[in-house]
DSSP file (Angstrom, degrees, kcal/mol; ACC not computed):
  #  RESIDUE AA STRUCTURE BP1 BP2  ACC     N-H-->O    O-->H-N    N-H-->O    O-->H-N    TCO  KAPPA ALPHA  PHI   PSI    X-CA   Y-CA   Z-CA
    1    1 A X              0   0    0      0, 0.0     2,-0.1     0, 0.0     0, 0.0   0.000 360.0 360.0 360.0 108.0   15.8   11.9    6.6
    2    2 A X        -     0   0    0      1,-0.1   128,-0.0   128,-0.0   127,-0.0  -0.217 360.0-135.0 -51.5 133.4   12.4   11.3    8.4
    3    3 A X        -     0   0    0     -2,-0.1     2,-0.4   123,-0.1    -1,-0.1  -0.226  26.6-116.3 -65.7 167.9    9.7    9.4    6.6
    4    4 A X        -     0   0    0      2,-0.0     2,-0.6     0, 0.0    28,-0.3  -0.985  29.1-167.4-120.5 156.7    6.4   11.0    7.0
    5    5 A X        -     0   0    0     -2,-0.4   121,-0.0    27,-0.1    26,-0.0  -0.947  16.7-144.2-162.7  87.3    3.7    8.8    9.0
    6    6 A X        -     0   0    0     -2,-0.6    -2,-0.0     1,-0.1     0, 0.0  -0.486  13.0-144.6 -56.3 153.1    0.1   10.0    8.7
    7    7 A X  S    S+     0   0    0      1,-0.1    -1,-0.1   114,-0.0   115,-0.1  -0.271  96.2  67.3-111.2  25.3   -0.9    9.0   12.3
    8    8 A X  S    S+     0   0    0    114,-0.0     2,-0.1     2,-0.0    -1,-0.1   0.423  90.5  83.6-116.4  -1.5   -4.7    8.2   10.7
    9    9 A X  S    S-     0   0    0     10,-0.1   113,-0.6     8,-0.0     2,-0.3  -0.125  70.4-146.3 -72.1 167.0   -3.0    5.1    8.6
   10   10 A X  E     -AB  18 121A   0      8,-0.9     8,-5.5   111,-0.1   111,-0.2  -0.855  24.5-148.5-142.0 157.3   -2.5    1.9    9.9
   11   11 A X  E     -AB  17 120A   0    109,-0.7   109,-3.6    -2,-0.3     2,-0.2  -0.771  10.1-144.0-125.7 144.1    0.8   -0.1    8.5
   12   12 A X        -     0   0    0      4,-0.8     3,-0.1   107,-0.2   107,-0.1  -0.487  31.2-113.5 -99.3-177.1    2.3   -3.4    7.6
   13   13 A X  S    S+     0   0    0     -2,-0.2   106,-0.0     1,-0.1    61,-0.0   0.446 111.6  58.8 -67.0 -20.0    5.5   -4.6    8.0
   14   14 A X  S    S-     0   0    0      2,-0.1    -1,-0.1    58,-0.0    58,-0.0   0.528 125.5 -85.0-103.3   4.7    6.4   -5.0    4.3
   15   15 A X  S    S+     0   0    0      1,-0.3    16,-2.0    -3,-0.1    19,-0.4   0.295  80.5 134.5 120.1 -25.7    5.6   -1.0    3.6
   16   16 A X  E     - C   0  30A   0     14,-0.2    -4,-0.8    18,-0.1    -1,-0.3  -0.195  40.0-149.0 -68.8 162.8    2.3   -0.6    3.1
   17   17 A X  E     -AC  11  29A   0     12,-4.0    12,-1.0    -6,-0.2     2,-0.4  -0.896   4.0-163.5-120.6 168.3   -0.4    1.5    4.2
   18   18 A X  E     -AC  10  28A   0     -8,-5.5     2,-0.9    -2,-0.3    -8,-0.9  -0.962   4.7-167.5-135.9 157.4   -4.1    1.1    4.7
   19   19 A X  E     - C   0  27A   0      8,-6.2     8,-1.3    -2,-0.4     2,-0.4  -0.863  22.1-152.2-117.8 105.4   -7.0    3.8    5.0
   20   20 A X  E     - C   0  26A   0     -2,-0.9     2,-0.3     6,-0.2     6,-0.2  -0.657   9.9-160.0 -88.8 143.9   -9.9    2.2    6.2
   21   21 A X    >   -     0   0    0      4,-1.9     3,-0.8    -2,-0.4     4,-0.4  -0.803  34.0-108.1-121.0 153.9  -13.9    3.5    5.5
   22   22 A X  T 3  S+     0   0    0     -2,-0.3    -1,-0.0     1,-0.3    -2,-0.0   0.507 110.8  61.3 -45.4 -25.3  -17.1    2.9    7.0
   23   23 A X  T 3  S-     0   0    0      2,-0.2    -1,-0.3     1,-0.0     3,-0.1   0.191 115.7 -94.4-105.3  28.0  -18.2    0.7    4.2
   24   24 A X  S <  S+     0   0    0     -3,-0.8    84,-0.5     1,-0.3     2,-0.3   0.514  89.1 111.6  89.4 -11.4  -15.7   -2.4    4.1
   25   25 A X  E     - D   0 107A   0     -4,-0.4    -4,-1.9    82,-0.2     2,-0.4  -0.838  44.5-170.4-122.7 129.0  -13.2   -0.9    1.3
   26   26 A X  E     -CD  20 106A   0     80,-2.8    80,-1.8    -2,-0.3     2,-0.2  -0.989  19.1-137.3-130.7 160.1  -10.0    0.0    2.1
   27   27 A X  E     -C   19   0A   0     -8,-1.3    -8,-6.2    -2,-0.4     2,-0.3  -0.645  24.5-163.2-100.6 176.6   -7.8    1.7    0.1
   28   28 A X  E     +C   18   0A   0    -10,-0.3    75,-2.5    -2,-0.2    76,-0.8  -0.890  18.5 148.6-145.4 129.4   -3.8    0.4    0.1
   29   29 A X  E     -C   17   0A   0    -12,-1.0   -12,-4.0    73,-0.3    73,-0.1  -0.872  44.1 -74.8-161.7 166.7   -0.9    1.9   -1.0
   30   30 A X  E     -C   16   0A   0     -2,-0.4   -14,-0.2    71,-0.3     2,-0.1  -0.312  44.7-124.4 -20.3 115.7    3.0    2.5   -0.7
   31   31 A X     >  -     0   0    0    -16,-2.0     4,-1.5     1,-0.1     5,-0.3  -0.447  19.9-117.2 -62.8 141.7    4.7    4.6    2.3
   32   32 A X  T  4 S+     0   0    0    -28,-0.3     4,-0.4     1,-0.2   -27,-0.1   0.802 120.5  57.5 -23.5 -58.0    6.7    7.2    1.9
   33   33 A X  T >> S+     0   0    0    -29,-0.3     4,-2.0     2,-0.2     3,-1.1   0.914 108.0  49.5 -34.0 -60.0    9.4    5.4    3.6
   34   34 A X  H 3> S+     0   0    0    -19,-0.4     4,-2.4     1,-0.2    -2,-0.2   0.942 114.7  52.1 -50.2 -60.8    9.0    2.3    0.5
   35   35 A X  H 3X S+     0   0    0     -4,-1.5     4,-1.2     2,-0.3    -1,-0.2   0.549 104.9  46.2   3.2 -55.3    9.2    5.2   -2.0
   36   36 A X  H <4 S+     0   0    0     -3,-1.1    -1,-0.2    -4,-0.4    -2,-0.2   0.893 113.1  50.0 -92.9 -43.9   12.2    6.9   -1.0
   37   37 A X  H  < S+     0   0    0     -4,-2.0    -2,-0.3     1,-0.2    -3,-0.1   0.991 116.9  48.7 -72.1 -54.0   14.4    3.2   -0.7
   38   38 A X  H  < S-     0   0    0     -4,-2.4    28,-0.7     1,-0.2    27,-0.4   0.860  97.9-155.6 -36.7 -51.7   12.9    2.5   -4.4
   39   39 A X     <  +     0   0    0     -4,-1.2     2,-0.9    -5,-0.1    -1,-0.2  -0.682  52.3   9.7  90.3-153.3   13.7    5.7   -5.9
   40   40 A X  S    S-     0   0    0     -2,-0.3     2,-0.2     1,-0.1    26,-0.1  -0.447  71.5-130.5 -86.0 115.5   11.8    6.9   -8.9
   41   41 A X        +     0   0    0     -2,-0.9    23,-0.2    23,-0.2    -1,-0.1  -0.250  35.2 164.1 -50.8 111.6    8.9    5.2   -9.7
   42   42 A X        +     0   0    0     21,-3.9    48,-0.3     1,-0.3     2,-0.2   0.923  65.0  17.3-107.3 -38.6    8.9    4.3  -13.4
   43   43 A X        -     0   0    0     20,-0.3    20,-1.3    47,-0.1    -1,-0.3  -0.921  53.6-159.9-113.1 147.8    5.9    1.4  -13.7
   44   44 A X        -     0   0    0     -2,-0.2    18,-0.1    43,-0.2    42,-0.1  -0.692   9.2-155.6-122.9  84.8    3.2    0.4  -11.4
   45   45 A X        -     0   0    0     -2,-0.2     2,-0.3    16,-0.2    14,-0.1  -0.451  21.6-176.3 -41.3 137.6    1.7   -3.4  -12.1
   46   46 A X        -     0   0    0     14,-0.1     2,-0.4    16,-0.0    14,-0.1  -0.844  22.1-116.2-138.2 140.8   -1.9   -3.4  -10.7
   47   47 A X        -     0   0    0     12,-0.6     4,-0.2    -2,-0.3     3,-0.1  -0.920  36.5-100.2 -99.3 140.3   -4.4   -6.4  -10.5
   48   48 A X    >   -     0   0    0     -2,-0.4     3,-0.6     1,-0.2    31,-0.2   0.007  41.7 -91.2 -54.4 134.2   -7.3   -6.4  -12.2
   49   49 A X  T 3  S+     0   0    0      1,-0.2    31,-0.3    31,-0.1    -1,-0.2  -0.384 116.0  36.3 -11.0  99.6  -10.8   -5.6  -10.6
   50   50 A X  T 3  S+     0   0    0     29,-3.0     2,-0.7     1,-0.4    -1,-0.2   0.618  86.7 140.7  90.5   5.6  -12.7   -8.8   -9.1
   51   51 A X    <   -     0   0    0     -3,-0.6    28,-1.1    28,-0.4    -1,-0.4  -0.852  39.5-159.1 -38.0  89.2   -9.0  -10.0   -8.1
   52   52 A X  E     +E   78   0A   0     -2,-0.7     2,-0.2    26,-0.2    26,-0.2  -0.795  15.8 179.9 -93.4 137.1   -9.2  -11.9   -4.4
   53   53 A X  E     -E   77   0A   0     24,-2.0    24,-2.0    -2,-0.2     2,-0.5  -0.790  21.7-122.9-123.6 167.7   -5.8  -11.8   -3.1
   54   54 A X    >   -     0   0    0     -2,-0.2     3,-3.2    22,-0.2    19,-0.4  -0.899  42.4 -77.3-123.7 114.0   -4.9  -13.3    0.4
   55   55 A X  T 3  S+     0   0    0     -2,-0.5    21,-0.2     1,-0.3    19,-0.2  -0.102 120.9  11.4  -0.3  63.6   -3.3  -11.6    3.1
   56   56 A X  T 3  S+     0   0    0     17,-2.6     2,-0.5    -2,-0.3    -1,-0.3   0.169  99.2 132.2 102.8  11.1    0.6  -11.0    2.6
   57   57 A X    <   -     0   0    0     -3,-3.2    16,-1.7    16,-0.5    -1,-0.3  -0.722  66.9-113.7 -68.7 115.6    0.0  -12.3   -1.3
   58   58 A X  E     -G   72   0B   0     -2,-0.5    14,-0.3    14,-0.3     3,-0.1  -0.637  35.0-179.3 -66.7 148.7    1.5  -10.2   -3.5
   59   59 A X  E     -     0   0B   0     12,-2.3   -12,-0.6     1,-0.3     2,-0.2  -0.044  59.9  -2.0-153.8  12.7   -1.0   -8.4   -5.6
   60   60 A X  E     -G   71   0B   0     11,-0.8    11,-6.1   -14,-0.1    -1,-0.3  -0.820  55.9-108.4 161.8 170.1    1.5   -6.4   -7.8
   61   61 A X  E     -G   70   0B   0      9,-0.2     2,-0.4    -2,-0.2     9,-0.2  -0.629  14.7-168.1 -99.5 132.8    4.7   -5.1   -9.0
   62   62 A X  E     -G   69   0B   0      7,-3.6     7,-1.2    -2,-0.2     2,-0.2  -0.669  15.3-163.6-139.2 120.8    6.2   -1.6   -8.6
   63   63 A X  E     +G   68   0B   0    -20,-1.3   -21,-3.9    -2,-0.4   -20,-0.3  -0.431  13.6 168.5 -96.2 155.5    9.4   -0.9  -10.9
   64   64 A X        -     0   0    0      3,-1.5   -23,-0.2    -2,-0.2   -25,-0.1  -0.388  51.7 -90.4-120.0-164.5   11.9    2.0  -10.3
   65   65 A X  S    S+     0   0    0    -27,-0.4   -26,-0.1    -2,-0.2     3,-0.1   0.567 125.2  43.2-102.9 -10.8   14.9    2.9  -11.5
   66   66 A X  S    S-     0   0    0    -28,-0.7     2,-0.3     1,-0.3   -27,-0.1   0.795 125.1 -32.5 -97.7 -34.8   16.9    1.1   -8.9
   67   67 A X        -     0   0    0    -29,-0.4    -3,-1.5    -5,-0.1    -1,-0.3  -0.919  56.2 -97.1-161.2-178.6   14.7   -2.6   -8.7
   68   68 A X  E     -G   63   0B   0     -2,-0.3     2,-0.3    -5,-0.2    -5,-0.2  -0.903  41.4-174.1-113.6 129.6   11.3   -4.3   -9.1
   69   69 A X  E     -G   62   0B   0     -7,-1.2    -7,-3.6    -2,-0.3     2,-0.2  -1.000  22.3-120.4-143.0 165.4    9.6   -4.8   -5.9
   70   70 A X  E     -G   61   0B   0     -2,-0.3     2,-0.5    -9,-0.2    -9,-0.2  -0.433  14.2-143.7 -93.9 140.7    6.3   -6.7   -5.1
   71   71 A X  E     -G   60   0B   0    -11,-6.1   -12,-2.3    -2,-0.2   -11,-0.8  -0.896  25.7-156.3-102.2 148.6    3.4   -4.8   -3.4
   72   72 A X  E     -G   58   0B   0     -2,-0.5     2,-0.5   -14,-0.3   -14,-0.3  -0.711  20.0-111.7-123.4 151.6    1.7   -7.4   -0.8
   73   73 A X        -     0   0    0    -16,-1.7   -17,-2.6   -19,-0.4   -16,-0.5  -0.915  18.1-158.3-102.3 126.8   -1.6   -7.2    0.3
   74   74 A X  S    S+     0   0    0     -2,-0.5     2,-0.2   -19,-0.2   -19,-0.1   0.229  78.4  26.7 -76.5   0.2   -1.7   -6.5    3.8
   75   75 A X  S    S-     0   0    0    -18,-0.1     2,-0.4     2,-0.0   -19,-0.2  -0.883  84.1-109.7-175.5 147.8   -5.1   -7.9    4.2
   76   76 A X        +     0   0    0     -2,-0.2    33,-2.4   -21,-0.2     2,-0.3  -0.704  63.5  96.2-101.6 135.0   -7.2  -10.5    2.4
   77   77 A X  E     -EF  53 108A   0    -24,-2.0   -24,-2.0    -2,-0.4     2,-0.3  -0.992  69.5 -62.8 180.0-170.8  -10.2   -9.3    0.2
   78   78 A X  E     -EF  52 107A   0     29,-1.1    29,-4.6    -2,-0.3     2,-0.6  -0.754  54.8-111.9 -96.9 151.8  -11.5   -8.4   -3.9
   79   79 A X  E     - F   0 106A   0    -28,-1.1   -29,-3.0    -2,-0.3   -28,-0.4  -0.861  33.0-166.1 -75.9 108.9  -10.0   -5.7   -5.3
   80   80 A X  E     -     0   0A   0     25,-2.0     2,-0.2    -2,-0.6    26,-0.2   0.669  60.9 -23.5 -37.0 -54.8  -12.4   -2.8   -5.8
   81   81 A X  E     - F   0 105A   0     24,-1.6    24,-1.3   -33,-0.1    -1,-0.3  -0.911  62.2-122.5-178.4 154.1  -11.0   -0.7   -7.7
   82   82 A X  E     - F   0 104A   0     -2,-0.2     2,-1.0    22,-0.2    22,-0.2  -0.716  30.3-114.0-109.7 169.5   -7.4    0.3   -9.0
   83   83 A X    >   +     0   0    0     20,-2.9     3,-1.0    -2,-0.2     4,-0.4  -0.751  42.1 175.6 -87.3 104.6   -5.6    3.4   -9.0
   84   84 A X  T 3  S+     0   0    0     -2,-1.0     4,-0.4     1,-0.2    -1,-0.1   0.420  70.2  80.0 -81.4   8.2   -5.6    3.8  -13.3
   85   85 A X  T 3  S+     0   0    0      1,-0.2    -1,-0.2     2,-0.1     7,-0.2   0.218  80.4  63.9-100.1  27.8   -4.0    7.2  -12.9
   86   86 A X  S <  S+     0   0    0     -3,-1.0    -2,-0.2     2,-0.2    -1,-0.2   0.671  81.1  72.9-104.7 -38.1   -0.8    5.4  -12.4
   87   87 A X  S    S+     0   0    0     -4,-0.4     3,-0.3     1,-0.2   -43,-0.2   0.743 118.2  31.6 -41.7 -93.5   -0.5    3.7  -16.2
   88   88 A X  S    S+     0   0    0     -4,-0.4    -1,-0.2     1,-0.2    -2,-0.2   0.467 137.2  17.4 -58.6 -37.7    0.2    7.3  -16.8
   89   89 A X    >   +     0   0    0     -4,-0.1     3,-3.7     1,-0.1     4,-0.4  -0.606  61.3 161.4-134.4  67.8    1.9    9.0  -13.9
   90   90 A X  T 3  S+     0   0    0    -48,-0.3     4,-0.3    -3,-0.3    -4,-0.1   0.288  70.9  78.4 -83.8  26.6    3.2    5.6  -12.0
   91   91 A X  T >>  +     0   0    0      2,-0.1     4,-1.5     1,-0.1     3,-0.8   0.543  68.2  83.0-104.9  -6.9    5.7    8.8  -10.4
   92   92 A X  H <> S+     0   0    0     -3,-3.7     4,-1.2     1,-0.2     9,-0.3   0.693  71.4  68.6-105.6  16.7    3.2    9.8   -8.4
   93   93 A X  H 34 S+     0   0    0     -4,-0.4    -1,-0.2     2,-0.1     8,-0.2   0.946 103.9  49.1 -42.7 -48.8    3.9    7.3   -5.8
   94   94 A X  H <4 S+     0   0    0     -3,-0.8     3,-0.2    -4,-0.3    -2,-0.2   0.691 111.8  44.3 -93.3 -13.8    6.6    9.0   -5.3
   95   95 A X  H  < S+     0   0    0     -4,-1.5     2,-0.4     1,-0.2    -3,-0.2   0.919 130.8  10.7 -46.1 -72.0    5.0   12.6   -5.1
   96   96 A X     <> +     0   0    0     -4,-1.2     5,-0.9     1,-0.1     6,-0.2  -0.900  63.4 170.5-157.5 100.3    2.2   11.7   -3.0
   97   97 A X  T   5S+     0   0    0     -2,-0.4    -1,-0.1    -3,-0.2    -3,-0.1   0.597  81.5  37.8 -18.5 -64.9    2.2    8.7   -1.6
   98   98 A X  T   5S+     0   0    0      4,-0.1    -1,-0.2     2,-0.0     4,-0.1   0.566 127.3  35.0-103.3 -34.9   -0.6    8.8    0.9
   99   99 A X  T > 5S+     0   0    0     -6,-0.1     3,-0.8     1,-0.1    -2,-0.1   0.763 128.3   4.3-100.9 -95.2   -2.7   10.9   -1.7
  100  100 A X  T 3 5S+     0   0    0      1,-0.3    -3,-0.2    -8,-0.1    -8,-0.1   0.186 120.3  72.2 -78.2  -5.2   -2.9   10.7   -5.6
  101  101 A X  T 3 < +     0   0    0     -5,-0.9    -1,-0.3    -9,-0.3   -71,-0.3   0.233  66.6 138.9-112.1  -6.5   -0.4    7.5   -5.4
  102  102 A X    <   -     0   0    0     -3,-0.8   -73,-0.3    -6,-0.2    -4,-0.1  -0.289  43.3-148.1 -69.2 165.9   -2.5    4.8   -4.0
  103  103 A X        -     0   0    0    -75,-2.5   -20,-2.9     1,-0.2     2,-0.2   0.917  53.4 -31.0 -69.0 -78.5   -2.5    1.5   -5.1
  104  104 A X  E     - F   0  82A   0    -76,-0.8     2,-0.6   -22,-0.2   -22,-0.2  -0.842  41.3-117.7-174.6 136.0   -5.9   -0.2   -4.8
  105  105 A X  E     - F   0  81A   0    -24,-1.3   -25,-2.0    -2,-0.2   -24,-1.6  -0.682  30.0-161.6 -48.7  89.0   -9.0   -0.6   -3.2
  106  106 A X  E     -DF  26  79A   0    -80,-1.8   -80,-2.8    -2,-0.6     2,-1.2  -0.739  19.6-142.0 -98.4 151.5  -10.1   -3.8   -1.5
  107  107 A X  E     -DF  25  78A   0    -29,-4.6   -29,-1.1    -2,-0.3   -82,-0.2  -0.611  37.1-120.4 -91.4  94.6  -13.1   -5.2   -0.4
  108  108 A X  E     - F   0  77A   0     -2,-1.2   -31,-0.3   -84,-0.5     2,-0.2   0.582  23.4-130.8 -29.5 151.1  -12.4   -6.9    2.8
  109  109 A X    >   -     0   0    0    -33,-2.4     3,-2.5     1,-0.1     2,-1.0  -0.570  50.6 -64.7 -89.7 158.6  -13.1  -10.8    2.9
  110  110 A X  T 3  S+     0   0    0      1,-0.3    -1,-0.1    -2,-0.2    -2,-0.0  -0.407 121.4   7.7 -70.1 129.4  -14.9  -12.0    5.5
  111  111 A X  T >> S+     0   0    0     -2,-1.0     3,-1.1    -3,-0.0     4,-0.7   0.133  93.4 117.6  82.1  -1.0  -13.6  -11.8    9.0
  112  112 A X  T <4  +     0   0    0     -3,-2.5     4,-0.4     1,-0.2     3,-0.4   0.666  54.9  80.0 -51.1 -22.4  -10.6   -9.6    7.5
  113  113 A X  T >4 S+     0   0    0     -4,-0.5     3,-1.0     1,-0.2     4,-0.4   0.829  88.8  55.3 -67.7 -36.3  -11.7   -6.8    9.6
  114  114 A X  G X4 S+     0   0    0     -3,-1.1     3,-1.2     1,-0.2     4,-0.5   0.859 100.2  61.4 -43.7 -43.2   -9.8   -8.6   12.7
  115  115 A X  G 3< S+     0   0    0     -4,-0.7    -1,-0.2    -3,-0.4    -2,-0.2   0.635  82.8  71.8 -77.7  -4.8   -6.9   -8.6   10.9
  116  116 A X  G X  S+     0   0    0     -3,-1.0     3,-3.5    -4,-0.4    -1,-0.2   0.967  90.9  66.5 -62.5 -31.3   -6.7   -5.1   10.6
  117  117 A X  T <  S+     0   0    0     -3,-1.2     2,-0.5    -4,-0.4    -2,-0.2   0.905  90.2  61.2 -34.2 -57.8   -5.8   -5.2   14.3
  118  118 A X  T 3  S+     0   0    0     -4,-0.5    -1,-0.2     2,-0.0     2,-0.2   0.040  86.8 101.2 -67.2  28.4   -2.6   -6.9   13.7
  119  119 A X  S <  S-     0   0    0     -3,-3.5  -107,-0.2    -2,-0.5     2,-0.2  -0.695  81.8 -99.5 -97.6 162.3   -1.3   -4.1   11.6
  120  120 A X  E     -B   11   0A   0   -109,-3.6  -109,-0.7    -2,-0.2     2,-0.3  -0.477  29.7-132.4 -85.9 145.3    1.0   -1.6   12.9
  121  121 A X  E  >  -B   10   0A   0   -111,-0.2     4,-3.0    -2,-0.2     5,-0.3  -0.550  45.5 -93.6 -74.9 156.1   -0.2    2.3   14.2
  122  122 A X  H  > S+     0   0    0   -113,-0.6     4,-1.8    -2,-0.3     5,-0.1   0.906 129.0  54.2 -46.4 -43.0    1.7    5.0   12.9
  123  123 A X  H  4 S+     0   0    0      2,-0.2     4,-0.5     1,-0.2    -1,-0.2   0.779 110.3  47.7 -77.6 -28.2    4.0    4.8   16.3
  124  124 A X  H >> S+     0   0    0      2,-0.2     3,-2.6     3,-0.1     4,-1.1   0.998 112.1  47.2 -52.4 -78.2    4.7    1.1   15.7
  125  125 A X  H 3X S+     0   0    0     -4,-3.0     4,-1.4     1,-0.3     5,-0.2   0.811 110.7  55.5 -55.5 -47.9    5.6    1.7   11.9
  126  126 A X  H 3X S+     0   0    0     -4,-1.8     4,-0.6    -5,-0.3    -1,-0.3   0.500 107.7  47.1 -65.5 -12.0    7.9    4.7   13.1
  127  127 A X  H <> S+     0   0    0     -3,-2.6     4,-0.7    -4,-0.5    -2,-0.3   0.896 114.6  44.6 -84.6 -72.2    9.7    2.4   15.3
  128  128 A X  H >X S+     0   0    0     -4,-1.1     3,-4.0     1,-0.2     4,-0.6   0.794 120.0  44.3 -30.2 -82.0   10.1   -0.4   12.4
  129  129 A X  H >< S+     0   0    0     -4,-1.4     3,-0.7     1,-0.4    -1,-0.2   0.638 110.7  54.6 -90.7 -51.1   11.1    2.5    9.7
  130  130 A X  H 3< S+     0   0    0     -4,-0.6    -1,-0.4    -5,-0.2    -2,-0.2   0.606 105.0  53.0 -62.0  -8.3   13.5    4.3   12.3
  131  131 A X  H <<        0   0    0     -3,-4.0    -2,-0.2    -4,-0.7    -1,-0.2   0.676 360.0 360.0-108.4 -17.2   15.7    1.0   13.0
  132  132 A X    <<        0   0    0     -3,-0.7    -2,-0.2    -4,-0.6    -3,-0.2   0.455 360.0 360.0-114.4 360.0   16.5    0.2    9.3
């Protein structure tokens, strides 16, 4: 079964994705691929607003029915904002991923904007995600 891999993301290594905006923020969430090897998303741990996490830090939990695994920040910055429509419906990770399922908003730290380079494109990630 093929993942799907918006080609307007950019990707880490540990599963995430990131959407970057014009203003500094990006938002962060779980791939499709992470999603499907978890199984159903039953809780999503979030950090709190005004949270700086560090590049490859984990910055939350997401439990299933098969394990607990940690979501890493893929980039260093404050957290902006969370997604709070996950306390309720933490399944729709697994529904939409890329849409109604993000994670959290950071505000990049300074000089983090380089490091988006050293994230994967969608053809990259589809290479990682096809070999395992």
């Amino acid at each position: 079964m093929s993942s799907e891999i918006p080609a307007d993301l950019i990707y880490s290594e540990a599963h995430e994705w990131v959407r970057t905006t014009e203003d500094g923020v990006v938002r962060i969430g779980i791939t499709d691929h992470a999603q499907g090897q978890l199984g159903d998303v039953v809780f999503v741990q979030l950090p709190d607003v005004g949270d700086t996490v560090a590049a490859g830090a984990a910055m939350g939990e997401v439990e299933s029915t098969k394990s607990v695994s940690d979501i890493y920040a893929p980039i260093g910055g404050e957290v902006a904002a969370v997604n709070d429509k996950l306390d309720d419906s933490p399944e729709l990770v697994n529904s939409s991923p890329y849409g109604d399922g993000w994670i959290v908003e950071l505000k990049l730290a300074d000089g983090a904007a380089a490091a988006l380079d050293d994230l994967l494109d969608a053809d990259a990630y589809r290479q990682l995600t096809d070999g395992s």
